[in-house]
C-alpha positions as a Markdown table, in Angstrom:
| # | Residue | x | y | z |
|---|---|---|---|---|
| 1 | Unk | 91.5 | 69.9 | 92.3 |
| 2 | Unk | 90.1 | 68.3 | 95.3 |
| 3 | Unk | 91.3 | 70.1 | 98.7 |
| 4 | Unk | 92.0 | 67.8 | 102.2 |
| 5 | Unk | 89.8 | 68.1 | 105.3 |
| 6 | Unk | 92.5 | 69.8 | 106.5 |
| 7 | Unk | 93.5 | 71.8 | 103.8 |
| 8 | Unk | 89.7 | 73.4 | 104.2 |
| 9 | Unk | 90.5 | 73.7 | 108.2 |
| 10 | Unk | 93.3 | 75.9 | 107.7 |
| 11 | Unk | 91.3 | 77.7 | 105.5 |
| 12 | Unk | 88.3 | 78.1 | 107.7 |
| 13 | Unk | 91.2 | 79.5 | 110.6 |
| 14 | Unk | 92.4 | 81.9 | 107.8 |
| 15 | Unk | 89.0 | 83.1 | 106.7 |
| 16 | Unk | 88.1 | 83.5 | 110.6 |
| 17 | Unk | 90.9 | 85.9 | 111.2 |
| 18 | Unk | 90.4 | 87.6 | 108.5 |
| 19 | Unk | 86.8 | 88.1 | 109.3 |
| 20 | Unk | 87.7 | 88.9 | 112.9 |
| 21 | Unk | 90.2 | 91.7 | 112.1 |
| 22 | Unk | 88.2 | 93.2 | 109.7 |
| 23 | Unk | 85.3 | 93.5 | 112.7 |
| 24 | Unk | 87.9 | 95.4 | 115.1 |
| 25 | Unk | 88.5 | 97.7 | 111.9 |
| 26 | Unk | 85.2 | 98.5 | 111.5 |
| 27 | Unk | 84.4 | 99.2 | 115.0 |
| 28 | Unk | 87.5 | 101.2 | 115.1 |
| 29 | Unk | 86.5 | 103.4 | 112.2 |
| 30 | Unk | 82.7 | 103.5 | 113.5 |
| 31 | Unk | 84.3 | 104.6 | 116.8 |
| 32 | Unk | 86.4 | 107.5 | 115.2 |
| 33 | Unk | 82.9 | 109.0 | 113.3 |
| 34 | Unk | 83.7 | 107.9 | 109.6 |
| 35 | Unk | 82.5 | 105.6 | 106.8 |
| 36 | Unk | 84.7 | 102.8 | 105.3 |
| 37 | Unk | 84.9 | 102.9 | 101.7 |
| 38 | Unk | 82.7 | 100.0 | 99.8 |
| 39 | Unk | 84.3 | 96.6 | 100.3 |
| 40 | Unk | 83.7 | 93.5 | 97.5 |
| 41 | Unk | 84.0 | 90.4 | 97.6 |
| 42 | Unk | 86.8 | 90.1 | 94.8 |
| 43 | Unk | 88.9 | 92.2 | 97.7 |
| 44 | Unk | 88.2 | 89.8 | 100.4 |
| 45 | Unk | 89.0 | 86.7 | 98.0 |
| 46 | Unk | 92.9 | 89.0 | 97.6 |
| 47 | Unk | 92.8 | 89.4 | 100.9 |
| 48 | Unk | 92.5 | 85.9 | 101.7 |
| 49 | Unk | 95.1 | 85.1 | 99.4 |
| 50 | Unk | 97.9 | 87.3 | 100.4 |
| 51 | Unk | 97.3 | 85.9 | 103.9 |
| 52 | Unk | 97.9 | 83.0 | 102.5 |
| 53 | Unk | 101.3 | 83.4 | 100.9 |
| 54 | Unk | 102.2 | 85.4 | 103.9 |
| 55 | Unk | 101.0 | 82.3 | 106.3 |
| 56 | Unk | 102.8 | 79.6 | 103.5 |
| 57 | Unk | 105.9 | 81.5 | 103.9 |
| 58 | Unk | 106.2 | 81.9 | 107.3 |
| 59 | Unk | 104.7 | 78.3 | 108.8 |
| 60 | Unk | 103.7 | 76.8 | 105.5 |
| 61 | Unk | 105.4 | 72.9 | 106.4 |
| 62 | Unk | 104.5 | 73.8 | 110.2 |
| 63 | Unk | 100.9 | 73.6 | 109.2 |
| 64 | Unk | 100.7 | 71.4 | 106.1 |
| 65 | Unk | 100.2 | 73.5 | 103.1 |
| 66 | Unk | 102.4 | 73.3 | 100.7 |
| 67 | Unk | 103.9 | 76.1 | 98.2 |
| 68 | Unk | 101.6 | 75.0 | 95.5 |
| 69 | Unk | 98.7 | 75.0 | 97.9 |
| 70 | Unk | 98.5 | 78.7 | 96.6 |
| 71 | Unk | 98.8 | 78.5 | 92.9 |
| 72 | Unk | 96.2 | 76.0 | 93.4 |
| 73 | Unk | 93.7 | 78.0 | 95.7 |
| 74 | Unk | 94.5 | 81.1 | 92.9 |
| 75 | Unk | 93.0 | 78.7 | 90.3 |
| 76 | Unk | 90.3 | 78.0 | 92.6 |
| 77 | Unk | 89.3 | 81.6 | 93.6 |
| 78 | Unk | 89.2 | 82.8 | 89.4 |
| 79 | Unk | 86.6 | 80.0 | 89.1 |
| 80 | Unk | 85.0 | 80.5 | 91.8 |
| 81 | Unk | 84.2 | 84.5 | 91.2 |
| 82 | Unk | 81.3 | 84.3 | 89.8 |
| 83 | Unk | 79.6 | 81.8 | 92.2 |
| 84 | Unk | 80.7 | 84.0 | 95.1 |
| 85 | Unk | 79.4 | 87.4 | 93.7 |
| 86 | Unk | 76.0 | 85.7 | 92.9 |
| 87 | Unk | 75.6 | 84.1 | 96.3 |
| 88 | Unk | 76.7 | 87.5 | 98.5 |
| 89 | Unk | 74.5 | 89.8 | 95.9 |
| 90 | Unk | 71.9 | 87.2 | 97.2 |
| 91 | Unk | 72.7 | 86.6 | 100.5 |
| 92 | Unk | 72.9 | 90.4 | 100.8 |
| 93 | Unk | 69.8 | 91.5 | 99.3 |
| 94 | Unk | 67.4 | 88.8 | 101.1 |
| 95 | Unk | 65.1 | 91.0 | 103.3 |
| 96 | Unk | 68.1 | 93.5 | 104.4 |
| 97 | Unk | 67.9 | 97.2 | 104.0 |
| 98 | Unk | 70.2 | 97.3 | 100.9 |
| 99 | Unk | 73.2 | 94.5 | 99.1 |
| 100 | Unk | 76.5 | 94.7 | 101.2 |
| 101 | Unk | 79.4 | 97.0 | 101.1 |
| 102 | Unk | 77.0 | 99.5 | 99.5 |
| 103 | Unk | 77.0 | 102.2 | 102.8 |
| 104 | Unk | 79.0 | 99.8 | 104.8 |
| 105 | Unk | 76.2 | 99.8 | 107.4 |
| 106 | Unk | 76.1 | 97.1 | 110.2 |
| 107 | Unk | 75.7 | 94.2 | 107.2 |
| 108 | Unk | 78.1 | 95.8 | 104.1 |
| 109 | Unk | 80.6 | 96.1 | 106.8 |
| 110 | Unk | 84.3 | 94.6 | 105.7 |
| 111 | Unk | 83.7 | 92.0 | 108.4 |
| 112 | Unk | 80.2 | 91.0 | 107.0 |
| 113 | Unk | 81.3 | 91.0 | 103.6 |
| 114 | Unk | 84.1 | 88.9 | 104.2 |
| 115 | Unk | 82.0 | 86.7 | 106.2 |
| 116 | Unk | 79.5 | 86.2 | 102.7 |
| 117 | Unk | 82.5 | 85.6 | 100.7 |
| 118 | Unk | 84.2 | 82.9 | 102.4 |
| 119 | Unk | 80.8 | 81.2 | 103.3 |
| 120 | Unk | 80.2 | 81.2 | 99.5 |
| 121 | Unk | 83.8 | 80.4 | 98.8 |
| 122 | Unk | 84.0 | 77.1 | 100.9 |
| 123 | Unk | 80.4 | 76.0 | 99.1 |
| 124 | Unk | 82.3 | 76.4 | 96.4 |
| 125 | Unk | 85.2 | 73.9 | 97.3 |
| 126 | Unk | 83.1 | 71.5 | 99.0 |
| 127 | Unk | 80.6 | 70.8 | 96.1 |
């Protein structure tokens, strides 16, 4: 279940808005005095994926990815879980003041943790 070059560059475009909306949440609720509530990585891997049928739907041919493209990235995710929670628990806990989305500080914010997951997530694919 090999994905394209380009399969993984629409990905990477996905995973980067993703990331970047999340940031302009958390500075928004930062902003406004509160805490966001703890963020995993199994919600950024959903949230990735209903982008995905959202995208597929709406400019799915337009872009190259195909209706099955999410079925098969589903598939992909479920194995992938338990790589991606090992590698943000460890990317998370290497010399930082505590493992992300725990306070949602500067690095368990939803943008950060989203970041760790897709990073880990695309090591995933491209191994």
């Amino acid at each position: 279940m090999a994905l394209t070059g380009h399969q993984i560059g629409v990905l990477r475009s996905y995973m980067q808005d993703l990331v970047d909306q999340a940031a302009q949440e958390d500075e928004a609720v930062r902003s406004f005095g509160f805490r966001s509530d703890p963020y995993r990585p199994d919600q950024a891997i959903s949230d990735l994926l209903a982008i995905l049928d959202d995208r597929i739907e709406s400019e799915g041919l337009q872009v190259g990815l195909e209706e099955e493209f999410l079925h098969q990235m589903w598939t992909l995710c479920n194995d992938a879980q338990p790589f991606i929670k090992e590698q943000v628990w460890l990317q998370s806990n290497l010399g930082q003041a505590g493992p992300v989305g725990a306070a949602n500080g500067p690095d368990g914010s939803r943008a950060r943790v989203r970041e760790l997951t897709y990073r880990a997530l695309l090591a995933f694919l491209q191994r």
